[in-house]
C-alpha positions as CSV (number, residue, x, y, z in Angstrom):
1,X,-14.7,-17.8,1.5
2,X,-15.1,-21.4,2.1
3,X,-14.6,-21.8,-1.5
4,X,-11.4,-19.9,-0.9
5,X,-10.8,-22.6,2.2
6,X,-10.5,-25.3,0.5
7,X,-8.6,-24.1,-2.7
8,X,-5.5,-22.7,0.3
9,X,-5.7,-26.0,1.8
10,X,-5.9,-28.3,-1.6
11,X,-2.6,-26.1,-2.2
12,X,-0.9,-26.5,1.6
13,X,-1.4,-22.8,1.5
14,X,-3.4,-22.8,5.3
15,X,-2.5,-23.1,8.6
16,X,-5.4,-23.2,10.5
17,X,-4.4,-21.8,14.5
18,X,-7.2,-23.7,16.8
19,X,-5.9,-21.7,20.2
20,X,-7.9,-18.9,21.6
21,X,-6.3,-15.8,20.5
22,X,-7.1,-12.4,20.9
23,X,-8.3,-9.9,18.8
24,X,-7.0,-7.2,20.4
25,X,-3.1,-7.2,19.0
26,X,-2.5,-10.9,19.2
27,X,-4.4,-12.4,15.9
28,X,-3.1,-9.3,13.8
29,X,0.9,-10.5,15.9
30,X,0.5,-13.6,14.1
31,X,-0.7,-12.5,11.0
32,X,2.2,-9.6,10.9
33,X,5.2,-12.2,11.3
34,X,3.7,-15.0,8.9
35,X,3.1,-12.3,6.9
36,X,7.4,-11.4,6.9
37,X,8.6,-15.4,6.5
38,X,9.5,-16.9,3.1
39,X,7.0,-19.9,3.2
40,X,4.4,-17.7,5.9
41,X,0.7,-18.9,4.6
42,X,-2.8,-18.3,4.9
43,X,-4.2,-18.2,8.8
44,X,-7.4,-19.5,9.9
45,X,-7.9,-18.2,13.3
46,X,-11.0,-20.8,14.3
47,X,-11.2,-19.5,17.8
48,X,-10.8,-15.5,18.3
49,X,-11.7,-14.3,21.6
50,X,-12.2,-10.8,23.3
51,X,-10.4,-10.9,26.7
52,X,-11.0,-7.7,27.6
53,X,-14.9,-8.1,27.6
54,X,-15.0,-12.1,28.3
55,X,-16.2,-12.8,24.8
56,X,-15.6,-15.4,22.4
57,X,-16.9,-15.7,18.8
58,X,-17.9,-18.4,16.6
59,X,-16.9,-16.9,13.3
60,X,-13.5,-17.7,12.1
61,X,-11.0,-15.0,11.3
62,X,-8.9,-15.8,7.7
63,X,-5.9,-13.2,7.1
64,X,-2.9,-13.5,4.9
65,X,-4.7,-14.9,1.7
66,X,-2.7,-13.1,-1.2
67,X,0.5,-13.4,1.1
68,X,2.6,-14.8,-1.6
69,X,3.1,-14.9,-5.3
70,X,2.0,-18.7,-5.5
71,X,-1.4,-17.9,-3.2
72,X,-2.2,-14.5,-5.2
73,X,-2.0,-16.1,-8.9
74,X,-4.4,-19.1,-7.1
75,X,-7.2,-16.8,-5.6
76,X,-6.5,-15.0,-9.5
77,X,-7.0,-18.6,-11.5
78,X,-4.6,-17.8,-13.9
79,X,-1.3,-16.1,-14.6
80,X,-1.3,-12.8,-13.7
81,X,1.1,-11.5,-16.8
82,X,-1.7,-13.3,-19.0
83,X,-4.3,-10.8,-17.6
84,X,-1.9,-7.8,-18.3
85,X,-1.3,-9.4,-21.9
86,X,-5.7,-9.2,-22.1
87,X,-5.6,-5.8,-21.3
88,X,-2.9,-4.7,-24.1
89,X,-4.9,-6.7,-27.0
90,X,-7.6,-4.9,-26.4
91,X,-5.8,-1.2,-25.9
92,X,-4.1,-2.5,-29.1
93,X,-6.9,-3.9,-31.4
94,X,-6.7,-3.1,-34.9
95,X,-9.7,-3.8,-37.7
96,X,-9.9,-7.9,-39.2
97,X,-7.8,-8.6,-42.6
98,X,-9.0,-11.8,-42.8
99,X,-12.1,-14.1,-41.5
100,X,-9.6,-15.7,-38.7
101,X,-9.5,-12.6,-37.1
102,X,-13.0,-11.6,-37.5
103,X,-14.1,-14.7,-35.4
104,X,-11.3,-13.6,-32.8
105,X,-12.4,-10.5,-32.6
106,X,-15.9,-11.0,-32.4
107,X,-15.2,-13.3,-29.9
108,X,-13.3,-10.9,-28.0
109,X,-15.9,-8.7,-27.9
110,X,-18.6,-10.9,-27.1
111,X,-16.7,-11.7,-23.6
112,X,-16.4,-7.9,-23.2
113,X,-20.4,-8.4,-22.4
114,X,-19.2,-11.0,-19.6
115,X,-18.0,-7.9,-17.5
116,X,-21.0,-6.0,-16.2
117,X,-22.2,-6.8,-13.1
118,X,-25.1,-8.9,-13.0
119,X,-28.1,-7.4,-10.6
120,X,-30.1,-10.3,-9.3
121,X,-33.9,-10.3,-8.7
122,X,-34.1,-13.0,-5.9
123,X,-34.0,-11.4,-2.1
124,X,-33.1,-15.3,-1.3
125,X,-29.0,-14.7,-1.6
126,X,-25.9,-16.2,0.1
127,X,-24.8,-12.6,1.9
128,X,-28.7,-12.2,3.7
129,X,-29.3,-15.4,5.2
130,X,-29.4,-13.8,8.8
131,X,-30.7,-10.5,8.9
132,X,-29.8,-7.7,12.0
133,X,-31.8,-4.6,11.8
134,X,-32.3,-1.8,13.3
135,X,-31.7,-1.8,17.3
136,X,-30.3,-5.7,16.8
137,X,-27.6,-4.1,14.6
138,X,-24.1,-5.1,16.5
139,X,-20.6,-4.6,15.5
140,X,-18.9,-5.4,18.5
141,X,-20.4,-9.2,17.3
142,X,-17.8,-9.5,14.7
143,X,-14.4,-10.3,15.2
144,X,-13.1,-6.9,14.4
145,X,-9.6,-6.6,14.9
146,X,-7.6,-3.7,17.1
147,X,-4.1,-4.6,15.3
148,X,-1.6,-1.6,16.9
149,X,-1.2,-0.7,20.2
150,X,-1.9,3.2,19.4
151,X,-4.8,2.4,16.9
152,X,-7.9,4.8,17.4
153,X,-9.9,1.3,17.9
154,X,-11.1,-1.9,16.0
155,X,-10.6,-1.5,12.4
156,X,-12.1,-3.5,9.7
157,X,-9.1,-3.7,7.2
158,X,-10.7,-5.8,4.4
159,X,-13.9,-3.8,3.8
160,X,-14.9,-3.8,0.5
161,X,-16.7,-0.1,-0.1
162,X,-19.6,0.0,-2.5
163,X,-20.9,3.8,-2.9
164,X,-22.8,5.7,-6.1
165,X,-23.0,9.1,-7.2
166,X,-25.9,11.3,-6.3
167,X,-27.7,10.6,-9.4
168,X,-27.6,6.9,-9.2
169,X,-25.2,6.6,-12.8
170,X,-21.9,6.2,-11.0
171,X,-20.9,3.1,-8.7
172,X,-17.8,2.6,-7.2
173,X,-15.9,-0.4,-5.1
174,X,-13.2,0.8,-3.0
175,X,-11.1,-0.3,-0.2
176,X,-10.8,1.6,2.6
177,X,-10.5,1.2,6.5
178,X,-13.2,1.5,8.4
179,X,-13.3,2.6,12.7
180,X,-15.9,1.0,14.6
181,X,-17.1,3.6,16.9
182,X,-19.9,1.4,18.9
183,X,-22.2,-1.0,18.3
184,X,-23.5,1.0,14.8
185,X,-21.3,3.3,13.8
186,X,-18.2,3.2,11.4
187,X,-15.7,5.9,10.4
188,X,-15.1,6.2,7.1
189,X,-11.4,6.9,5.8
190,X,-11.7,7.9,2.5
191,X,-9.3,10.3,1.5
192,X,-10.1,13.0,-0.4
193,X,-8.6,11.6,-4.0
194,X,-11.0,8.8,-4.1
195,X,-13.9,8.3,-6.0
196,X,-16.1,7.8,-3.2
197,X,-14.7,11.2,-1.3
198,X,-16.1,12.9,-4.6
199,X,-19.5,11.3,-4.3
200,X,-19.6,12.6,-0.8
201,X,-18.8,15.8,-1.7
202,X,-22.1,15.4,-4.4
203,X,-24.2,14.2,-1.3
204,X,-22.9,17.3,0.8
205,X,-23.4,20.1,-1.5
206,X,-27.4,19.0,-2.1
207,X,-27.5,18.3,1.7
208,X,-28.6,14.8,1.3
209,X,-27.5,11.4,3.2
210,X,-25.2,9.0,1.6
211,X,-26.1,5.5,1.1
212,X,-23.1,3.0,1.6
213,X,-22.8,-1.1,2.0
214,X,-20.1,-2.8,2.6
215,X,-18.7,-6.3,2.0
216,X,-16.4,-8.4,3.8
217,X,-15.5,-11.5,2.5
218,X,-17.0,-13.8,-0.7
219,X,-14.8,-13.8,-3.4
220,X,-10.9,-12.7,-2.8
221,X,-11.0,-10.8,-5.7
222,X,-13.6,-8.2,-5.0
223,X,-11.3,-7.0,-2.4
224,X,-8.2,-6.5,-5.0
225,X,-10.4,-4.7,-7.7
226,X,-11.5,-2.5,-5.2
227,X,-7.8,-1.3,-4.5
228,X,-7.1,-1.1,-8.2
229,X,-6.2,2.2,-9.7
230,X,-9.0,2.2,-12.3
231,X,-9.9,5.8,-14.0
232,X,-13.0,7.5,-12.3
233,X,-16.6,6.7,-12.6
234,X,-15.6,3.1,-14.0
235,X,-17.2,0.9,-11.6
236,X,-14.2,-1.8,-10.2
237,X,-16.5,-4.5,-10.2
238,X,-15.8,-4.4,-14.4
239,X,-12.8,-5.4,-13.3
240,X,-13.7,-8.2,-11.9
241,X,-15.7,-9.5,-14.7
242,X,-12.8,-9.1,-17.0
243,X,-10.3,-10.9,-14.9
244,X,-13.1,-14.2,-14.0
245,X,-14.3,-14.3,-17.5
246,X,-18.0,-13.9,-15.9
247,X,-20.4,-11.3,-14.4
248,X,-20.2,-10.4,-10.5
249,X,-23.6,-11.0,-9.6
250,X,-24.8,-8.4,-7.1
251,X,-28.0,-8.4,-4.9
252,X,-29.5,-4.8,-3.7
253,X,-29.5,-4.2,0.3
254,X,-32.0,-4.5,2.2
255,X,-31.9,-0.7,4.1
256,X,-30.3,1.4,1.3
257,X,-29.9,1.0,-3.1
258,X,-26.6,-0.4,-3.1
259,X,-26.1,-3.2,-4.8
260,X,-23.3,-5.8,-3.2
261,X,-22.1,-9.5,-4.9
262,X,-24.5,-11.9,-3.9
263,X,-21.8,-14.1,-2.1
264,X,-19.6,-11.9,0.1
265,X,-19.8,-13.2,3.8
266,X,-21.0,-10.1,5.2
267,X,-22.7,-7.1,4.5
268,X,-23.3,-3.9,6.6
269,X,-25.4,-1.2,5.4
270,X,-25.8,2.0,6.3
271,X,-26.1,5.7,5.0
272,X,-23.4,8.8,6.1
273,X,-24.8,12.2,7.2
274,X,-22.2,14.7,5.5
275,X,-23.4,17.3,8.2
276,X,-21.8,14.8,10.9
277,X,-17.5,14.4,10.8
278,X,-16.0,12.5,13.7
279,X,-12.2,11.9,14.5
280,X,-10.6,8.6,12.9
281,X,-7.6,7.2,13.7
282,X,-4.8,7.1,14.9
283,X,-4.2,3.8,12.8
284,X,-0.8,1.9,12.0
285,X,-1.2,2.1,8.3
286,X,0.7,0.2,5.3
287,X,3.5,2.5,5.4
288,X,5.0,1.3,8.7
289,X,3.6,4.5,10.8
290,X,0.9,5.4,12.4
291,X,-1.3,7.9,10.3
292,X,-2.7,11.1,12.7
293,X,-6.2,11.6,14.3
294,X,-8.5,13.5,11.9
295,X,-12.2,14.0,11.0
296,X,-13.8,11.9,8.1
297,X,-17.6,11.2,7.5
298,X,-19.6,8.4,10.3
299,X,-21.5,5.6,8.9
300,X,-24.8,4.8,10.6
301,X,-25.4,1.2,10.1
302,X,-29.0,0.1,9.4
303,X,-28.2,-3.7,8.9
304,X,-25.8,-6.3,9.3
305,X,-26.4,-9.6,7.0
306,X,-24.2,-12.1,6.6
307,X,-24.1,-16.2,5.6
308,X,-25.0,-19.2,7.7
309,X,-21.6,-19.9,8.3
310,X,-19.7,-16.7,7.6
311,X,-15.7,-16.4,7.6
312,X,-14.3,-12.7,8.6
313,X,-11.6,-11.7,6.5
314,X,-8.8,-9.4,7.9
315,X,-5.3,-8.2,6.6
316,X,-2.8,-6.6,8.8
317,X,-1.0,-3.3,7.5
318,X,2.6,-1.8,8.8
319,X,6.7,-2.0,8.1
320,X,6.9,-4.1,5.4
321,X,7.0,-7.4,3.9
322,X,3.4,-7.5,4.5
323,X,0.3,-8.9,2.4
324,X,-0.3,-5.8,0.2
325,X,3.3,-6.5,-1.1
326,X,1.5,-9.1,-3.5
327,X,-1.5,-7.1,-3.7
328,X,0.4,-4.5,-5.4
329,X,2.6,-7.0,-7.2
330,X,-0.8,-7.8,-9.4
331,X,-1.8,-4.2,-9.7
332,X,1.6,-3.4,-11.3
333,X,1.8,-6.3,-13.8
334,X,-1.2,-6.1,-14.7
335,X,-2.1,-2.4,-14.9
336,X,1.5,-1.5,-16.5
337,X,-0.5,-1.7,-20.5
338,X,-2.6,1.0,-19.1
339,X,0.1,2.6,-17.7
340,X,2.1,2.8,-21.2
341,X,-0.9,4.6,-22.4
342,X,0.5,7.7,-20.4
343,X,3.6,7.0,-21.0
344,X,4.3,5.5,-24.5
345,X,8.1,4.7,-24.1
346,X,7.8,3.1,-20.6
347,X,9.0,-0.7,-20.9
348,X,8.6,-1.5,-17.4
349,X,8.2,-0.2,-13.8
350,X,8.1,-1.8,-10.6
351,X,7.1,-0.5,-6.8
352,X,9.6,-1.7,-4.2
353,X,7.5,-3.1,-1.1
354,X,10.0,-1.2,1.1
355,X,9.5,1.8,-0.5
356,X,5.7,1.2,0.2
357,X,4.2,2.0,-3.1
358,X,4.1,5.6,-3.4
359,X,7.3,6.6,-1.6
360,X,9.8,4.8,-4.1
361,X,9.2,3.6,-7.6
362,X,11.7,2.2,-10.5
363,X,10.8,2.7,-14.3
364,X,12.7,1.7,-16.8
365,X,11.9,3.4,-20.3
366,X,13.5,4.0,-24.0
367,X,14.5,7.3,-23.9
368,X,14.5,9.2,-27.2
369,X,15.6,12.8,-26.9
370,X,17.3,14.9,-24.2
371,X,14.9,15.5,-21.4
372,X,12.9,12.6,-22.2
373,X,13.0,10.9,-18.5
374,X,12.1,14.4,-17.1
375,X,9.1,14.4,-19.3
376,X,8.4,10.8,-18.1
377,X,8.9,12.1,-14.8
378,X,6.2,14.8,-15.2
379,X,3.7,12.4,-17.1
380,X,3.8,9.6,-13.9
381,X,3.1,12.2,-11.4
382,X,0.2,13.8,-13.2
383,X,-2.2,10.2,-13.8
384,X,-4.1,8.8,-11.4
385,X,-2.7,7.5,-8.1
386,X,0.9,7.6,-9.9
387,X,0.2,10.9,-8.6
388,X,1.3,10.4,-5.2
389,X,4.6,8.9,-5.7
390,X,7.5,10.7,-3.7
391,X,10.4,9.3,-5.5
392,X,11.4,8.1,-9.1
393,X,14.0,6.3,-10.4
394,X,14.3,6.2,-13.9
395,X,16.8,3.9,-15.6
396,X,17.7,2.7,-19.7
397,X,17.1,-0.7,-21.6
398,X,20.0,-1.7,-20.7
399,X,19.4,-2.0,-16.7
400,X,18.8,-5.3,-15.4
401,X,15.8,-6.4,-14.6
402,X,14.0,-4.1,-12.2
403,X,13.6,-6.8,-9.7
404,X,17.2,-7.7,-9.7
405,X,17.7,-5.3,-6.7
406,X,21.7,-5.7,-6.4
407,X,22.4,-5.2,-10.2
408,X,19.8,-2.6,-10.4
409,X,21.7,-0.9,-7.4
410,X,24.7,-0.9,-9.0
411,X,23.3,0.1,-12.6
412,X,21.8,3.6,-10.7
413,X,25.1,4.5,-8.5
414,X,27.0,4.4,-12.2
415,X,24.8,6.3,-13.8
416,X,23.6,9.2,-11.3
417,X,24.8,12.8,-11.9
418,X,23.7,15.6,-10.1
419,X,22.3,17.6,-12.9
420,X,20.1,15.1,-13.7
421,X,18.3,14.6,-10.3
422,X,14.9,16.7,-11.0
423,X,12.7,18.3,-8.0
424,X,9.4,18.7,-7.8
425,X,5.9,19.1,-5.9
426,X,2.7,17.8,-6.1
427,X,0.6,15.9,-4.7
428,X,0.7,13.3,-1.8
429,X,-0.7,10.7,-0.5
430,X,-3.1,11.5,2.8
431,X,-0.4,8.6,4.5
432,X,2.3,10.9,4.1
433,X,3.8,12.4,7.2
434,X,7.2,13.8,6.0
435,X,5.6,16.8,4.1
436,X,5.6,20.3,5.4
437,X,1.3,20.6,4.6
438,X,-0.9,17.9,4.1
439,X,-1.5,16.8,0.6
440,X,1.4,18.7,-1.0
441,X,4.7,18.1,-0.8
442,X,8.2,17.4,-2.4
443,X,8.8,15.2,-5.7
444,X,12.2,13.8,-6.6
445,X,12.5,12.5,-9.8
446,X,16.5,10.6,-11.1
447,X,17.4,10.4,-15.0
448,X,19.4,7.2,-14.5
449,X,18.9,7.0,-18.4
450,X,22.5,8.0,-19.3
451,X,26.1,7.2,-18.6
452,X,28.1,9.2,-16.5
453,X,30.1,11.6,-18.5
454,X,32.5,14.1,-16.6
455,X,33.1,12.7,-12.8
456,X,36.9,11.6,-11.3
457,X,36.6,8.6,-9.1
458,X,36.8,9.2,-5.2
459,X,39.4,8.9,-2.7
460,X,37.8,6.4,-0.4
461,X,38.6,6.5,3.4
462,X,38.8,3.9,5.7
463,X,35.5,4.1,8.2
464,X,37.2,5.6,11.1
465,X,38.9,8.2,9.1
466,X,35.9,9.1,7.0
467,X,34.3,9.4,10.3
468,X,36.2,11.4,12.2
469,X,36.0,14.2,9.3
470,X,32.0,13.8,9.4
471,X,32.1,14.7,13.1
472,X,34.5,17.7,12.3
473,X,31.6,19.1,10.6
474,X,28.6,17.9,12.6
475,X,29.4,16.7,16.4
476,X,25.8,15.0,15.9
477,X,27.3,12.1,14.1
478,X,28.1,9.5,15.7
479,X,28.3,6.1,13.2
480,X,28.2,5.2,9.6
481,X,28.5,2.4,7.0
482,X,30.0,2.7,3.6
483,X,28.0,0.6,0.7
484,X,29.4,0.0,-3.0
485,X,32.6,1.7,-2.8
486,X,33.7,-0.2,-5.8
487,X,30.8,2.1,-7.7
488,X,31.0,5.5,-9.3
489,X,29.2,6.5,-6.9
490,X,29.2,4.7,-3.7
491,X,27.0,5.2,-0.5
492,X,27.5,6.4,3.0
493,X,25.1,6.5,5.7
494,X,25.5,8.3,8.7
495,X,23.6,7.6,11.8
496,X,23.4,11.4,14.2
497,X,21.9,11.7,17.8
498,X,20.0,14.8,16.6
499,X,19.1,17.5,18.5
500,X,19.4,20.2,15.6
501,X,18.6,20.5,11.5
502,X,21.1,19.0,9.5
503,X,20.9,21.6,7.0
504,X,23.9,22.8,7.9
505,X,25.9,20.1,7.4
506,X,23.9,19.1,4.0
507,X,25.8,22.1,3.2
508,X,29.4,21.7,4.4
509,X,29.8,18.0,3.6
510,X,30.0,19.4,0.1
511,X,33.5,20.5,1.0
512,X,34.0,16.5,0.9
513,X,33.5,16.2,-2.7
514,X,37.1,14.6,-3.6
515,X,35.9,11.2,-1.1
516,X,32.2,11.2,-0.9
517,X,29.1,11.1,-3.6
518,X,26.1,10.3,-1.7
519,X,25.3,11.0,1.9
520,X,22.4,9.4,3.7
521,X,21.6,10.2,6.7
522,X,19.5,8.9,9.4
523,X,18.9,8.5,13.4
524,X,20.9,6.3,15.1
525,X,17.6,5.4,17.3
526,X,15.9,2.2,15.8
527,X,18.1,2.2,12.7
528,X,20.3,-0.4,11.9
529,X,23.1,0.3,9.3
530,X,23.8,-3.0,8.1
531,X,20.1,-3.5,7.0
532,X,19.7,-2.0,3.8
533,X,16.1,-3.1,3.6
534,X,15.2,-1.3,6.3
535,X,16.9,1.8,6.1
536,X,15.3,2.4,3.0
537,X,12.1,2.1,4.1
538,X,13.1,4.9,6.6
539,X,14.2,7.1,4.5
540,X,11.7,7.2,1.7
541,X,9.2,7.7,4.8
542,X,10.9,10.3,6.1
543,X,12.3,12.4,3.3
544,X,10.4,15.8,1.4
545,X,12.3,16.4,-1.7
546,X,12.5,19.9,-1.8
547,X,13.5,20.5,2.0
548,X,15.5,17.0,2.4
549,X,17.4,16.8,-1.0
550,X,21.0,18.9,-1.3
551,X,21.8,18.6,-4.8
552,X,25.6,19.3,-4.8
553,X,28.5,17.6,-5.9
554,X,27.7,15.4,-3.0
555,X,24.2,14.6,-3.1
556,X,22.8,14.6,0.6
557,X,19.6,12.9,1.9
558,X,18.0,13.7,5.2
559,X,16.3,10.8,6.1
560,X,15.9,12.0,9.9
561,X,12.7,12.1,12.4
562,X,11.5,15.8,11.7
563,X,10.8,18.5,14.5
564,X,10.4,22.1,15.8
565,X,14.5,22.0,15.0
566,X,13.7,21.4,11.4
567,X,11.0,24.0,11.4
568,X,8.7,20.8,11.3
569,X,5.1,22.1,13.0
570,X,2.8,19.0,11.6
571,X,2.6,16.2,14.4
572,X,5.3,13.4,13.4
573,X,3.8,9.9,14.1
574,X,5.4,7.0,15.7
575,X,6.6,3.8,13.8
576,X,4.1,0.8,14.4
577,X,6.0,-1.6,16.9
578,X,4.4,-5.0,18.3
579,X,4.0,-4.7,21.7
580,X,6.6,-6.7,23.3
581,X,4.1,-8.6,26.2
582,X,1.9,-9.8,23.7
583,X,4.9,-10.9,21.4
584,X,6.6,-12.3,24.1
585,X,3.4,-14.7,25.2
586,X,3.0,-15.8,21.6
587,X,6.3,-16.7,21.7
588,X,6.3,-18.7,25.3
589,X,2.8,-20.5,24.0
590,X,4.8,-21.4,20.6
591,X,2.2,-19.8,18.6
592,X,4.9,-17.8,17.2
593,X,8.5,-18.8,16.3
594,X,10.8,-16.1,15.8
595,X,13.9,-15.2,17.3
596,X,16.0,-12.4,18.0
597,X,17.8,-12.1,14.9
598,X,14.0,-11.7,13.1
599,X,12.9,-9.6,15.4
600,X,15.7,-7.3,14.4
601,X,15.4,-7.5,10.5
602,X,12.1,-6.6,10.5
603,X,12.1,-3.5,13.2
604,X,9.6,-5.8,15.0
């Protein structure tokens, strides 16, 4: 980390915040609305405190270190498309024709050597400088950070997880948040599509307790392989030595066999009892709400090492634009060679931040036959985390580039026709709350691939006439905002004080068909219509294909809080919100500059 220190500040990427702050809400404030600004850096908190129990620490806290393009290719040391480009050589290697080649390739696969870890011999390393064992174990020592008002407790949120299978043959780095509990116990969210659930489950059929260490800190890039969607039983730390060029060098613990990189700032060890399950949560997660109470595995900790002068690293998670936007930037450029693998006609794909990851993604692809995109469709949701995502958007060579979100927009609305829109189910992501069961839930997939061919332009209506026919048919609508009217199929969006389903109307709007296309609707409570960003993130939250999605010639999408009036019986979560005392001291002590226009945009 203080490697990583002076590399931010070489680069003006660090602000370093000397005033005592909190750890409890006010550190992970800052962090959320640097994390949200166009030139936000890298914090250094050098004096976090503990009001609450009149404590103050001595260890820094650092957050925000990939939160940008320019920091994440830094902490990476080279271009990140040049990683993705290494990755495709090799997927793509074909036998020497001449000696030129031979020396490349042999010197290709010499390097490949360079990528398994290296396990060191020395008990002399960086991480175990000061040793806590047994009763001097102490969490509550760290500066662990409570980041939402509703959060279950303290959360580490930039653990790096190191587990192995039952036999020993497997290892696995993953990144997962971590409840402390008291002063030696951690609950461990793993969900159950992760390779370290599965060794669990290994421990728990042959009754046996389950060693785990975790890092915090050292390099930045142990903490992005271990949320990179590698293939099971390939240890992430592979990764790593293929991205630096050089081994990770890994020392054992010192309570458990575990082996961790020699340099992270801390490590905890402990080993998990699979006959003991404890409730975790609730927790403001990544996709702007909080995710539910519910029982996972406890950590005992046996030992807490750490450096000399250690540096706790901490990210902060909820409504995006937050850090893991440019976290996930490098997992998509690099992994999309991979990717092709699965899907051989993919060109490119990208994952919206505000359609956090796996509720919205955009591929474009070369499309061959009829039915092509479906079978795209089907091939995305049955690999590897690609699993989860909720919605797809699948568009031809000649869209824009995917990035380009206005042009792409209008690219999509010319191109959508109803019997082209695909629904699904499959899997879901543990996150998701808009399903009707955990796990399993609604799919939709758009063929975008192909012009429109048999559709009459609309009669638009002015606003107040369009919505005066709306509330004909639902009383429960009470505003709405037309986008792209100049498209073939422009956008309205409808904000209802809801007190019952919507289904209803889904269903008579169709008699609309002559001036409307597409029908979004939402709650007029903490939306704003004229913030696209926003609303989007809503309603790829909030939507289940196959009970949200009316197909018709006016294609209707119920983007609404769900309840007993929907049939909804699951517990619907809040949105995360900062608490407004604590912003508005940051504000009066100028640690924070924002104003009410910001607060606004970003459904602070």
């Amino acid at each position: 980390m203080q490697r990583t220190l002076e590399l931010l500040k070489a680069h003006n990427q660090l602000r370093i915040i000397d005033e005592p702050l909190d750890i409890v809400l006010e550190i992970p404030h800052v962090a959320y609305i640097e994390a949200k600004k166009p030139d936000g850096k890298a914090l250094l908190f050098t004096h976090p405190i503990d009001r609450a129990n009149n404590k103050t620490f001595d260890v820094p806290v650092l957050m925000n270190i990939f939160g940008s393009y320019g920091r994440t290719k830094l902490l990476f040391g080279q271009d990140i498309e040049g990683v993705a480009d290494q990755i495709s050589e090799l997927l793509h290697m074909k036998p020497p024709k001449g000696l030129r080649e031979k020396f490349s390739l042999a010197s290709n696969l010499l390097s490949l050597k360079r990528v398994f870890p290296k396990r060191l011999k020395s008990r002399k390393n960086p991480s175990q400088e000061v040793v806590y064992l047994g009763d001097a174990v102490d969490l509550t020592q760290l500066p662990i950070l409570t980041t939402w008002s509703q959060d279950g407790g303290p959360f580490i949120t930039m653990g790096q997880v190191y587990t192995q299978s039952l036999d020993g043959e497997l290892a696995n780095l993953g990144m997962y948040r971590l409840q402390v509990y008291d002063k030696n116990r951690l609950g461990m969210h793993w969900q159950i599509h992760k390779d370290a659930s599965h060794f669990f489950d290994q421990y728990q059929r042959a009754g046996k307790k389950m060693p785990v260490s975790i890092g915090i800190g050292g390099d930045p890039l142990y903490i992005w392989c271990g949320q990179a969607p590698m293939p099971y039983g390939i240890n992430e730390l592979l990764l790593y030595g293929f991205v630096k060029g050089e081994a990770a060098k890994v020392a054992q613990s010192l309570t458990n066999p575990i082996w961790v990189p020699h340099d992270v700032d801390y490590v905890i060890e402990g080993w998990l009892d699979p006959r003991e399950l404890k409730i975790e949560g609730p927790f403001g997660d990544h996709t702007g709400y909080y995710t539910l109470k519910e029982h996972y595995p406890v950590l005992e900790v046996t030992a807490i090492t750490h450096k000399k002068n250690p540096v706790y690293l901490a990210t902060v998670v909820g409504k995006p634009p937050i850090e893991d936007k440019y976290m996930g930037w490098a997992t998509e450029r690099i992994f999309l060679p991979l990717l092709k693998t699965t899907a051989p006609d993919l060109i490119d794909y990208h994952m919206p931040e505000n359609g956090v990851f796996h509720n919205l993604i955009l591929a474009k692809i070369q499309p061959m036959y009829k039915g092509h995109a479906k079978q795209i469709m089907h091939a995305f949701w049955g690999v590897g985390q690609m699993s989860f995502v909720k919605h797809a958007i699948f568009v031809g060579p000649d869209a824009s580039r995917l990035t380009n979100y206005d042009t792409m927009t209008n690219y999509i609305l010319d191109h959508i026709e109803p019997k082209r829109i695909l629904l699904s189910e499959g899997v879901v992501d543990a996150l998701d709350h808009s399903a009707d069961e955990k796990l399993v839930g609604g799919k939709l997939g758009v063929d975008c691939t192909l012009g429109v061919t048999s559709q009459e332009s609309i009669v638009p209506l002015d606003d107040a006439t369009l919505l005066e026919k709306l509330h004909a048919l639902d009383s429960q609508i009470v505003a709405l905002k037309q986008y792209k009217l100049e498209r073939k199929n422009p956008v309205v969006v409808v904000a209802v004080d809801k007190s019952q389903s919507m289904q209803h109307f889904m269903q008579e709007v169709q008699s609309l068909e002559k001036h409307l296309r597409i029908v979004i609707i939402v709650d007029k409570a903490k939306n704003d219509l004229d913030n696209p960003y926003m609303l989007i993130w809503r309603v790829v939250n909030n939507m289940d294909a196959l009970r949200d999605v009316k197909v018709g010639s006016v294609i209707v999408l119920d983007g609404t809080t769900k309840s007993s009036v929907d049939g909804f019986t699951r517990e619907w979560p809040d949105d995360v919100e900062c608490d407004a005392e604590v912003l508005k001291s940051l504000q009066e002590r100028g640690v924070v500059d924002i104003d009410e226009a910001f607060i606004k945009r970003f459904y602070l």
